[in-house]
mmCIF file of the C-alpha atoms, coordinates in Angstrom:
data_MODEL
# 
_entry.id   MODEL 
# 
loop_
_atom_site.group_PDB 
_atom_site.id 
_atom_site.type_symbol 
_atom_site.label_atom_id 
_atom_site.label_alt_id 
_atom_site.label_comp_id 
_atom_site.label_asym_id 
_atom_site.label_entity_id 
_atom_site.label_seq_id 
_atom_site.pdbx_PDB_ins_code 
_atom_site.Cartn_x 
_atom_site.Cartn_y 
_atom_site.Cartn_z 
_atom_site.occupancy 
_atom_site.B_iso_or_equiv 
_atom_site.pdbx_formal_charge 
_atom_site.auth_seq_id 
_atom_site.auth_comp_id 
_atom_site.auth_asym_id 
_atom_site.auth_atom_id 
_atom_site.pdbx_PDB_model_num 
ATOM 1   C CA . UNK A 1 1   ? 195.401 197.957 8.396  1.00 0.00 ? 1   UNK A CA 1 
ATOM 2   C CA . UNK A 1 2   ? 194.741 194.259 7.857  1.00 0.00 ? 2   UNK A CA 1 
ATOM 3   C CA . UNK A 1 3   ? 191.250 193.087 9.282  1.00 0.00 ? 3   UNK A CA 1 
ATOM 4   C CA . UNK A 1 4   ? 193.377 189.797 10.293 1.00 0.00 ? 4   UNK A CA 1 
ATOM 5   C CA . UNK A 1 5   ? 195.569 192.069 13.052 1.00 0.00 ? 5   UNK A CA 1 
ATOM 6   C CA . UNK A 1 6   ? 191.691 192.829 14.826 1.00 0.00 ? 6   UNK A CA 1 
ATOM 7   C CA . UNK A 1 7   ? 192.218 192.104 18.922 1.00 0.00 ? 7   UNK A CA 1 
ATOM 8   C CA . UNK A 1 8   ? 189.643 192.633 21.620 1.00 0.00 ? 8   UNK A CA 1 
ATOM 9   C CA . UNK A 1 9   ? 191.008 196.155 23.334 1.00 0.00 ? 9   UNK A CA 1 
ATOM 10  C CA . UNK A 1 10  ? 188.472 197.302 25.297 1.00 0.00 ? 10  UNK A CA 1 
ATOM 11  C CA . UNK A 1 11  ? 184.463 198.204 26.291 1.00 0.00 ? 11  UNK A CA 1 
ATOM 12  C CA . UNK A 1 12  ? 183.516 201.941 26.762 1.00 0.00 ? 12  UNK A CA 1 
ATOM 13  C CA . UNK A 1 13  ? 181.057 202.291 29.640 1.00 0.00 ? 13  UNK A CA 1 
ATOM 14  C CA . UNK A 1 14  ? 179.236 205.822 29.620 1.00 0.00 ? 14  UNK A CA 1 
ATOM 15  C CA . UNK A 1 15  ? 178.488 206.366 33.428 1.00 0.00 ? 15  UNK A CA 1 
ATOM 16  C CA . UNK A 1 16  ? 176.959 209.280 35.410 1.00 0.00 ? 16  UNK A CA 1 
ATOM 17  C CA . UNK A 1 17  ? 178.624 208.542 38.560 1.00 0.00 ? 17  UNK A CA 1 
ATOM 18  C CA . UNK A 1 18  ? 182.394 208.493 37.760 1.00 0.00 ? 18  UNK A CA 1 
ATOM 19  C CA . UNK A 1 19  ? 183.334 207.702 42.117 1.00 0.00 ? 19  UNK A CA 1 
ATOM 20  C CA . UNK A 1 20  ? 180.505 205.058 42.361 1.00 0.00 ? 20  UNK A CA 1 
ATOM 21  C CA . UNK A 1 21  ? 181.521 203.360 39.367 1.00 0.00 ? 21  UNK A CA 1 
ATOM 22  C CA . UNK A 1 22  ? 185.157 203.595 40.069 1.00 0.00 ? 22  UNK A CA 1 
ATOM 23  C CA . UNK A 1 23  ? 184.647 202.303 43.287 1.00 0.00 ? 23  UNK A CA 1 
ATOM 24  C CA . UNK A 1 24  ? 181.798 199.285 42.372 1.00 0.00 ? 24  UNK A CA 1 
ATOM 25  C CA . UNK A 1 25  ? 184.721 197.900 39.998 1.00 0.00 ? 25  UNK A CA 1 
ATOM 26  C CA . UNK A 1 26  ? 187.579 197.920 42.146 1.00 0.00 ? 26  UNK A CA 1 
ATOM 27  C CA . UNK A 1 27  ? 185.774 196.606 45.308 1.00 0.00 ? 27  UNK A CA 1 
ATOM 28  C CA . UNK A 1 28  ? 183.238 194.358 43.648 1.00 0.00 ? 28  UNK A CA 1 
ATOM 29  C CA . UNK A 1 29  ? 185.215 193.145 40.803 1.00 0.00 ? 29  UNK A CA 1 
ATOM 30  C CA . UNK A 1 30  ? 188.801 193.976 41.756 1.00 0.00 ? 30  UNK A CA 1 
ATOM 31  C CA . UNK A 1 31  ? 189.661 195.714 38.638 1.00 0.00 ? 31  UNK A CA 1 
ATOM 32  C CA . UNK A 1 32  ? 192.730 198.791 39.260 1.00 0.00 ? 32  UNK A CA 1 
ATOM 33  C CA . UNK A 1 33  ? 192.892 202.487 37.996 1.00 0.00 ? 33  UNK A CA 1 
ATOM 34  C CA . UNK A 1 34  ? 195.217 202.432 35.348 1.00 0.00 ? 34  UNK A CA 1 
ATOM 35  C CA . UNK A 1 35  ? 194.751 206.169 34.264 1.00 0.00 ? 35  UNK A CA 1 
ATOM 36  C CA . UNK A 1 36  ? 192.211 208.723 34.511 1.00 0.00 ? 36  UNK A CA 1 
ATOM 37  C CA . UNK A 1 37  ? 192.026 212.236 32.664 1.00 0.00 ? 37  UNK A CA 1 
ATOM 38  C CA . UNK A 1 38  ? 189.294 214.603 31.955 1.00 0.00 ? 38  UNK A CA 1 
ATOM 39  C CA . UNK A 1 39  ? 187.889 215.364 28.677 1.00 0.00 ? 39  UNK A CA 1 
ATOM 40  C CA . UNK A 1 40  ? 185.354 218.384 28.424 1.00 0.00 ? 40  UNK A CA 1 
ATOM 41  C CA . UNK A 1 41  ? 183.021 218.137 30.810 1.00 0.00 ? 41  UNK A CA 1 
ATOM 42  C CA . UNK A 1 42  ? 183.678 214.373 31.638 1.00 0.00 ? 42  UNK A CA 1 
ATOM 43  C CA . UNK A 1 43  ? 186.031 212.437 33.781 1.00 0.00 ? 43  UNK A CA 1 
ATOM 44  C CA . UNK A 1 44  ? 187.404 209.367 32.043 1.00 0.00 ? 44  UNK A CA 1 
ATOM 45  C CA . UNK A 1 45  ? 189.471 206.391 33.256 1.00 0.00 ? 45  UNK A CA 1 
ATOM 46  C CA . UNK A 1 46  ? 191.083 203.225 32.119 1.00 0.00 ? 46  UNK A CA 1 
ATOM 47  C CA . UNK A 1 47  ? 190.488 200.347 34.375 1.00 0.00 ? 47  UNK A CA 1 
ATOM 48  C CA . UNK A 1 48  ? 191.970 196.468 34.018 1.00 0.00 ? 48  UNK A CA 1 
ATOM 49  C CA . UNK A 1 49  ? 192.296 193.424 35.594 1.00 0.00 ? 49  UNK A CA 1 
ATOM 50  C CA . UNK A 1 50  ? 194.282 191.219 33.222 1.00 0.00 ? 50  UNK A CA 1 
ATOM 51  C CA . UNK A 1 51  ? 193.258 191.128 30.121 1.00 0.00 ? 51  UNK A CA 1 
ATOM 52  C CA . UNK A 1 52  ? 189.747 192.919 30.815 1.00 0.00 ? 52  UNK A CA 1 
ATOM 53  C CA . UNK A 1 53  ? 189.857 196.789 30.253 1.00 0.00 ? 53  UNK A CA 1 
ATOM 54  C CA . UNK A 1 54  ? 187.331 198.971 30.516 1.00 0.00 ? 54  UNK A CA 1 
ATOM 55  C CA . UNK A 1 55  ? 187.200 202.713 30.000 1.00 0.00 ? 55  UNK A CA 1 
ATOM 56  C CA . UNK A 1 56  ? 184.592 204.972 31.680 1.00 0.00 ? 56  UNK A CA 1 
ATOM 57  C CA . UNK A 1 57  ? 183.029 207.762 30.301 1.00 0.00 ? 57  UNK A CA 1 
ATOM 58  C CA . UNK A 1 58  ? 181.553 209.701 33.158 1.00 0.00 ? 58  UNK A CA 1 
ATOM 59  C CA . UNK A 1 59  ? 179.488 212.834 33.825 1.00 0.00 ? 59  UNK A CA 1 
ATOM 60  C CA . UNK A 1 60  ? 177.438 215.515 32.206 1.00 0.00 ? 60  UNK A CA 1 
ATOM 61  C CA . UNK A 1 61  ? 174.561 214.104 33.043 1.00 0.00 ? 61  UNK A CA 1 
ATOM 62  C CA . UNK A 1 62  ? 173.090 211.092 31.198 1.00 0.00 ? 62  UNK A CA 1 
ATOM 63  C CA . UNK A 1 63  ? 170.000 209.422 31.113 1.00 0.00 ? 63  UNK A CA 1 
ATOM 64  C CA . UNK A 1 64  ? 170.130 206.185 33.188 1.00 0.00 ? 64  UNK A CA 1 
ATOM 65  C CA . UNK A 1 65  ? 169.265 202.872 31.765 1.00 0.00 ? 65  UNK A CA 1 
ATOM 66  C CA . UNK A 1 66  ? 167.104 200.681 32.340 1.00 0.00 ? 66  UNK A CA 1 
ATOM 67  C CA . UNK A 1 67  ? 167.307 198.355 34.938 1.00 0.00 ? 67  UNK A CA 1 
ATOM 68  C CA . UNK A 1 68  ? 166.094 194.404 34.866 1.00 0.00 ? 68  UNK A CA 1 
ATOM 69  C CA . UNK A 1 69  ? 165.494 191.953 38.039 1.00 0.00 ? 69  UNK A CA 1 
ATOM 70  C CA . UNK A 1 70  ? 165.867 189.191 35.550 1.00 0.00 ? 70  UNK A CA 1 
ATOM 71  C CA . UNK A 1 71  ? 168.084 188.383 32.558 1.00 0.00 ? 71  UNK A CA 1 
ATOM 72  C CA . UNK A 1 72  ? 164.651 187.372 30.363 1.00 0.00 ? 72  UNK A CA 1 
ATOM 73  C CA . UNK A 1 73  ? 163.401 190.787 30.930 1.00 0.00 ? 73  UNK A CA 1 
ATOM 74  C CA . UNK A 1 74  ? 166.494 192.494 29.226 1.00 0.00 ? 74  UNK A CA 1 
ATOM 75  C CA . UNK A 1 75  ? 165.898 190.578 25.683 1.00 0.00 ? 75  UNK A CA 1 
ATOM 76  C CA . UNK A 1 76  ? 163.197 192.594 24.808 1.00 0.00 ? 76  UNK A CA 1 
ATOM 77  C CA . UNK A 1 77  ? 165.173 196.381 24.303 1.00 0.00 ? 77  UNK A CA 1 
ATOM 78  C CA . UNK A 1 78  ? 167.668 196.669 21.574 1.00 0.00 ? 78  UNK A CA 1 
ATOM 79  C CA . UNK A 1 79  ? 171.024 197.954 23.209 1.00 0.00 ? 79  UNK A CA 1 
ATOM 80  C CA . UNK A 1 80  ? 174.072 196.844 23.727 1.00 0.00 ? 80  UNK A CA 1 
ATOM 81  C CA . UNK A 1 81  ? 173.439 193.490 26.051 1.00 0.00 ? 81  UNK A CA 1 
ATOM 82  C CA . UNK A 1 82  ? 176.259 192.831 27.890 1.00 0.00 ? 82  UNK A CA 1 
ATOM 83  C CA . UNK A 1 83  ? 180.318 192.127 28.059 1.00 0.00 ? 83  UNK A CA 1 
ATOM 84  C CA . UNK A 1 84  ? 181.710 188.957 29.458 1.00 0.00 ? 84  UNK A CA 1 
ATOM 85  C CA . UNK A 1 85  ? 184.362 188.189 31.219 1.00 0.00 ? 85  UNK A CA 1 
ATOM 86  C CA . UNK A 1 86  ? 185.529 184.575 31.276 1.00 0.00 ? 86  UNK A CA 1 
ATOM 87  C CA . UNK A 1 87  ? 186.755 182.736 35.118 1.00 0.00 ? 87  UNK A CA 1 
ATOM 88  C CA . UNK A 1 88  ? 188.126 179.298 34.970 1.00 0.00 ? 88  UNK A CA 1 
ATOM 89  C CA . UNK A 1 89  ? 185.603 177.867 38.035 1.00 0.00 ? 89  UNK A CA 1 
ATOM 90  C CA . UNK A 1 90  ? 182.339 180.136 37.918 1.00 0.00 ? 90  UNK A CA 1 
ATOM 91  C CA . UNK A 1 91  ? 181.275 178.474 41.222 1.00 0.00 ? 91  UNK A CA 1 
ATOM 92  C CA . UNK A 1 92  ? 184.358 180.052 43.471 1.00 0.00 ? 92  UNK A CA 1 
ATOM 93  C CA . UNK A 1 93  ? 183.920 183.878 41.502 1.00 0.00 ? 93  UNK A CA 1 
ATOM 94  C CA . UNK A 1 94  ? 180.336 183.388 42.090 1.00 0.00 ? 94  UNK A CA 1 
ATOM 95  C CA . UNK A 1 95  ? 180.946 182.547 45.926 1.00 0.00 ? 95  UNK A CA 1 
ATOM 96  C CA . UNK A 1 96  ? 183.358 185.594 46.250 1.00 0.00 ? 96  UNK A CA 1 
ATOM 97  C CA . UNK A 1 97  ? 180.777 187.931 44.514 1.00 0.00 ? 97  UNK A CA 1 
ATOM 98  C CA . UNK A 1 98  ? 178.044 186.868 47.095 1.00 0.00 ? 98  UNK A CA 1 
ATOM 99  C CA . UNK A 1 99  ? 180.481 187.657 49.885 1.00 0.00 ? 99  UNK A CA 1 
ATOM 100 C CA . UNK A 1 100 ? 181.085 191.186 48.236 1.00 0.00 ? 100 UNK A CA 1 
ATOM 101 C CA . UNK A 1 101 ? 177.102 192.036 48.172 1.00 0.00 ? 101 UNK A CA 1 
ATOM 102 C CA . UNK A 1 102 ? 176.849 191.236 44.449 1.00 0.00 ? 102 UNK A CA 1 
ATOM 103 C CA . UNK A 1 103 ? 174.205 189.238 43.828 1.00 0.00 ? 103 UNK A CA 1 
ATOM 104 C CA . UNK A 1 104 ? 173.360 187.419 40.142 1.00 0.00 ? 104 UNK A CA 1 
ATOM 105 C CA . UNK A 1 105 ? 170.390 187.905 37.792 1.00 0.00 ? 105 UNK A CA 1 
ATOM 106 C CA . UNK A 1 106 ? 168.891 184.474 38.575 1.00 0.00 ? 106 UNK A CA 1 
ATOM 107 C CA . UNK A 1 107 ? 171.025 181.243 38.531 1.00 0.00 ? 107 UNK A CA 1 
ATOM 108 C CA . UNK A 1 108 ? 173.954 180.300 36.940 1.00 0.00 ? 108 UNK A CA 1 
ATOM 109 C CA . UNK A 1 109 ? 172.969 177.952 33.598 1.00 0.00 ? 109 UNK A CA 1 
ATOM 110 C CA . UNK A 1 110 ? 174.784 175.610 30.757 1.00 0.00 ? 110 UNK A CA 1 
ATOM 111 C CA . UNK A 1 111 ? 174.508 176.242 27.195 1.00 0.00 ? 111 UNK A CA 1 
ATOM 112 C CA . UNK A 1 112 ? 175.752 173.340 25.983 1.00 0.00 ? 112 UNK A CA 1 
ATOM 113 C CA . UNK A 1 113 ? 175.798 174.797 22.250 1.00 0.00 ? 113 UNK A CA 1 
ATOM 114 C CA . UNK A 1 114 ? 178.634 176.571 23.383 1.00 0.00 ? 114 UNK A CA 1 
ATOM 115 C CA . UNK A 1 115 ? 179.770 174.487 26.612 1.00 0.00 ? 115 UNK A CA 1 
ATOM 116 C CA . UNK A 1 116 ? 179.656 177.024 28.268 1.00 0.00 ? 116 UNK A CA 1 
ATOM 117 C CA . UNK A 1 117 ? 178.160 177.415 31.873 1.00 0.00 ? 117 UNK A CA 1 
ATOM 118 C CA . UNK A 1 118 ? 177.278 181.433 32.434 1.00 0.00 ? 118 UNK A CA 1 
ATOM 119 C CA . UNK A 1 119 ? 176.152 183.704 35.364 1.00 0.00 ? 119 UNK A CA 1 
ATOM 120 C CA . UNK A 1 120 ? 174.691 187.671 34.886 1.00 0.00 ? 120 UNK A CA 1 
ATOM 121 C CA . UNK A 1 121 ? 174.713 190.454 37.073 1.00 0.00 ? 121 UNK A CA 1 
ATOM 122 C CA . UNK A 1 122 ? 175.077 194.592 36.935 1.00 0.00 ? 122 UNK A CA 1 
ATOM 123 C CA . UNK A 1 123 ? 177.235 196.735 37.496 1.00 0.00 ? 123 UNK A CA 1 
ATOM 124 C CA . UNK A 1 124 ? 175.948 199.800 39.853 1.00 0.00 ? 124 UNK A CA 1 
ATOM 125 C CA . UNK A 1 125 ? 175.124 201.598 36.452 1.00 0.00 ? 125 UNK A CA 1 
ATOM 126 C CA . UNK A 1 126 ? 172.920 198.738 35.077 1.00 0.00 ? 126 UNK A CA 1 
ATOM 127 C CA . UNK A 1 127 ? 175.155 197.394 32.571 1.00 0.00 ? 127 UNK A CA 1 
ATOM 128 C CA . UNK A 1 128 ? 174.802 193.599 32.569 1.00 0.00 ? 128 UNK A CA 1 
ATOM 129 C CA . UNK A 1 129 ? 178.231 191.222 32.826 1.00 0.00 ? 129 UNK A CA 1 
ATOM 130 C CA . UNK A 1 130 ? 178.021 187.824 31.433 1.00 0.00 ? 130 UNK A CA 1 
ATOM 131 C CA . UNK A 1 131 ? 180.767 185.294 33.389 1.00 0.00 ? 131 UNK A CA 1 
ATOM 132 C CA . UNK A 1 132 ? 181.579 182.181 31.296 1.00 0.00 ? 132 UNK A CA 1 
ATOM 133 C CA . UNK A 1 133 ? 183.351 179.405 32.294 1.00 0.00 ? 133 UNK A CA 1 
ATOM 134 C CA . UNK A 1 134 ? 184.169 175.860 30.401 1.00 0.00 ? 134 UNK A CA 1 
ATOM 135 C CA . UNK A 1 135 ? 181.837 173.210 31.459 1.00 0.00 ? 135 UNK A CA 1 
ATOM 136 C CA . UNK A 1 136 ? 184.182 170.622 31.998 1.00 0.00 ? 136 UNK A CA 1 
# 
């Protein structure tokens, strides 16, 4: 293997509710059930839309994490932060995820090091989803 043939394939999400989950990403997000199979005593599934791919991990029982009413508040444990997923206009995803019930971890913001303009909210787990769009 060459390091130079390294590609982005997926994010593993270990869940506890394998329906809820399921059901949060295909209804909130719009992502489809590409395959699911079981694995010991856990259900597991491949979900996309486009690109994005995400496999859950589900069952047997594991601890939940925590849970932050603002983005600030989840700098301070050492986990894995977040995944993004990149729109082309944050403003019209943002609108659509309001009318689905999903609201944001505070305001959308610039950060112009990057020009990039972002947005945060969670999943039904807790798991926190950066959206990043150009600035224009």
């Amino acid at each position: 293997m060459s390091l130079s043939t390294l590609r982005h394939d997926h994010i593993a999400l270990r869940v506890s509710d394998y329906a809820g989950t399921v059901e949060w990403y295909t209804t909130k997000l719009g992502f489809q059930v590409d395959k699911e199979w079981p694995f010991g005593d856990m259900q597991l599934a491949y979900l996309s839309r486009g690109t994005a791919k995400i496999e859950l991990l589900a069952g047997a029982g594991p601890a939940p994490q925590e849970r932050f009413a603002q983005l600030d508040a989840s700098f301070g444990v050492e986990r894995l932060h977040h995944f993004c997923l990149a729109v082309d206009d944050l403003d019209a995803v943002v609108a659509e995820l309001a009318e689905r019930g999903v609201p944001l971890l505070g305001e959308p913001f610039v950060v112009e090091e990057i020009d990039r303009r972002l947005a945060f909210l969670e999943d039904n787990s807790g798991n926190l989803i950066e959206l990043s769009a150009p600035t224009r």
